[in-house]
N, C-alpha and C positions, 0 to 999 in steps of 0.2 A: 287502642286500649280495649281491654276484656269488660265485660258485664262488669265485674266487680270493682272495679276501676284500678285496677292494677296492671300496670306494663308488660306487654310479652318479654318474656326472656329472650335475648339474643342468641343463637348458636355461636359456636366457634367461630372465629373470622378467624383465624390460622389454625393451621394442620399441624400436629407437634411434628418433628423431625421422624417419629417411630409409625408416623402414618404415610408420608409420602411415598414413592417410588423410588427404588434404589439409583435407577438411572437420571434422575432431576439432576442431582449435582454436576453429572455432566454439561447438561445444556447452560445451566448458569457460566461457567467457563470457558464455553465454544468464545465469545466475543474477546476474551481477554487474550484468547490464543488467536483469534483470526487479528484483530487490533496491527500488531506489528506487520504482518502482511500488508495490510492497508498505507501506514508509514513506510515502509521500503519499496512501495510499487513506482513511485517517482524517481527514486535513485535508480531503480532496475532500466526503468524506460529510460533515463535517457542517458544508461550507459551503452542500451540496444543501439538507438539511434547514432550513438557517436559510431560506434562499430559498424553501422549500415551506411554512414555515411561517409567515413572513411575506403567503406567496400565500393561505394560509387564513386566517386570522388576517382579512385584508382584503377576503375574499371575505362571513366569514360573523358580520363584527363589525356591533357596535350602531348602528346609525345616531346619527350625532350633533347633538345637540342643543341649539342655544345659550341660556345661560343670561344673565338680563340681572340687571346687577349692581344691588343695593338696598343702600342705605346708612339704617341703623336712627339712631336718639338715642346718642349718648356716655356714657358711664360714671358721668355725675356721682356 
């Protein structure tokens, strides 16, 4: 409090819109635009992985080998 016993005046606690910097409304924004990135990174991965594992799977699976079919006696 002042000598005379009256309250300092407070300044501005907000900047009007006509004082800021033209570029601020960008940076508010960046989160809303990066946001979905963050939601799709788990779809993305693990459609990678399936595709990576499909590529090994196929790189380092068993040769295949045809089997020719035999028909045995019936059940009597």
């Amino acid at each position: 409090m002042r000598e005379d016993g009256r309250r300092p005046r407070v300044g501005k606690l907000v900047d009007s819109p006509r004082n800021r910097s033209s570029g601020s409304g960008v940076v508010i924004w960046i989160p809303w635009l990066v946001a979905p990135m963050f939601a799709l990174m788990p779809i993305g991965g693990c459609a990678l992985a399936n595709n990576y594992r499909k590529t090994v799977a196929a790189a380092t699976g068993p040769a295949v080998v045809p089997v020719a079919a035999v028909v045995t006696a019936g059940w009597n």
